[in-house]
N, C-alpha and C positions, 0 to 999 in steps of 0.2 A: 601421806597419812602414816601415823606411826601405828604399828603391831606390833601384838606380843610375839619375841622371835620362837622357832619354831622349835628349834634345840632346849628352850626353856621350857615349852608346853610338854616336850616328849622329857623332862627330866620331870615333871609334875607326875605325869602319866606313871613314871618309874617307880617314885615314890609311893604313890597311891598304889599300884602292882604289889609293892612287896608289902604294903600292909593288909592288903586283902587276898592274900596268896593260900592256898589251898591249908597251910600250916597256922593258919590265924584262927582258922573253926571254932579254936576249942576256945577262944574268949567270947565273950559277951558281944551281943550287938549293940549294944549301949558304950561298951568301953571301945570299942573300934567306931563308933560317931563321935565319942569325947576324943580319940587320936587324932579323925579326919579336921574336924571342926577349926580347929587355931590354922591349921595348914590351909584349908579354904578359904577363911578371911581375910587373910596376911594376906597372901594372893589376889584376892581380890580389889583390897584395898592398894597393894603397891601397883597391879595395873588398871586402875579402873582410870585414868588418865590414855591411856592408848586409842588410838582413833576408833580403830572398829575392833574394842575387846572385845564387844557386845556378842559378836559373833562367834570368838574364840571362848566366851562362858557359855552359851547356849551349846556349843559341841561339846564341851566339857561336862556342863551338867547332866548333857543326855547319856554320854559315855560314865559317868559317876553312875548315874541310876543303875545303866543295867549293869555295871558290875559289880555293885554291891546287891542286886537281886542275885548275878550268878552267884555270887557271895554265899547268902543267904540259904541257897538253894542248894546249896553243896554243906554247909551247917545243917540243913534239916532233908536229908537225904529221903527220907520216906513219908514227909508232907507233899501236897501239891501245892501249886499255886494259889490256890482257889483257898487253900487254906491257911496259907502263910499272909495273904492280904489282913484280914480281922488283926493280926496281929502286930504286924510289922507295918503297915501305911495308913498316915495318918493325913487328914483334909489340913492344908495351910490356909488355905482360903477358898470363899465358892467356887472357884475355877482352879485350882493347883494344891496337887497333892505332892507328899513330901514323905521319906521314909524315919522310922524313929522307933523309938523302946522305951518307955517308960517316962521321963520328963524329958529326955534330950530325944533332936531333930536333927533331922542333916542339913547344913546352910548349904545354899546354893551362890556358885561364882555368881548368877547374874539376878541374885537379892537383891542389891542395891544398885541403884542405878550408875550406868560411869558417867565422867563427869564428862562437858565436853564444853569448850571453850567457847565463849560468846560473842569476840568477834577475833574469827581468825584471819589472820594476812594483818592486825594493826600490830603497829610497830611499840615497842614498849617503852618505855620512857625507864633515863637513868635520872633523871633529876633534876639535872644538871643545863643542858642546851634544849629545851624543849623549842620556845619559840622559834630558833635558828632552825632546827629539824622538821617541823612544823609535824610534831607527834600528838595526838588526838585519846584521849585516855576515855578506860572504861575501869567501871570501879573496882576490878577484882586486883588489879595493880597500883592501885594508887596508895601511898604511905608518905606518912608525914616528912616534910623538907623540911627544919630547922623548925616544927613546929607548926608547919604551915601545909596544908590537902587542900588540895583542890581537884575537882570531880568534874568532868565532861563527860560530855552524850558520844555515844557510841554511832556511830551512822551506819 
């Protein structure tokens, strides 16, 4: 199974550190979700291919959250909790909450689902000697030979 390597996640983590670093207070919450945002998606989309990301975004998103609360809570030194929620967390949906300011939200690595291969261990096909190899196609690879697709069942 492929992962995301470990040394990539803890340069993620690096990045994210220095832009929520005790010297960032004095910007907006809204302009540090508009910084985080591109760098979360990118991410997500270059590994949503990995075997079990799924489990390297759920630790990341959990770790995202609370350090952009500790974030927030060092931003507003003399709020509680209890009083920064009204303001800063907004419902995504009946079941999951998500943090935000104004029109913008924070995307989460495991918003969209990763992809995952439908039938693994089949061999792929160049084009070229299929019957001699006797390779079996599923349709996420198949592309036209001189014009010509042909599609089989995955077993």
């Amino acid at each position: 199974m492929t992962r995301i390597p470990k040394g990539k996640l803890q340069q993620l983590r690096t990045r994210i550190k220095h832009r929520t670093d005790r010297s960032t207070t004095g910007q907006s919450f809204e302009d540090l979700l508009n910084s985080l945002n591109p760098l979360i998606v990118g991410w997500r989309n270059y590994y949503r291919y990995a075997g079990v990301a799924w489990k390297d975004f759920a630790n990341l998103d959990r770790w995202l959250w609370h350090r952009l609360w500790r974030w927030l809570k060092k931003k507003h030194r003399k709020c509680t909790g209890r009083e920064l929620r009204p303001r800063y967390v907004r419902r995504e949906s009946p079941t999951r909450w998500t943090l935000g300011e104004g029109a913008t939200t924070l995307r989460r690595f495991g918003q969209a689902s990763t992809k995952k291969y439908r039938c693994q261990g089949t061999r792929i096909s160049n084009g070229w000697n299929d019957e001699i190899d006797n390779v079996r196609f599923y349709a996420e690879v198949t592309r036209p030979i001189s014009g010509f697709t042909w599609v089989g069942e995955c077993f």
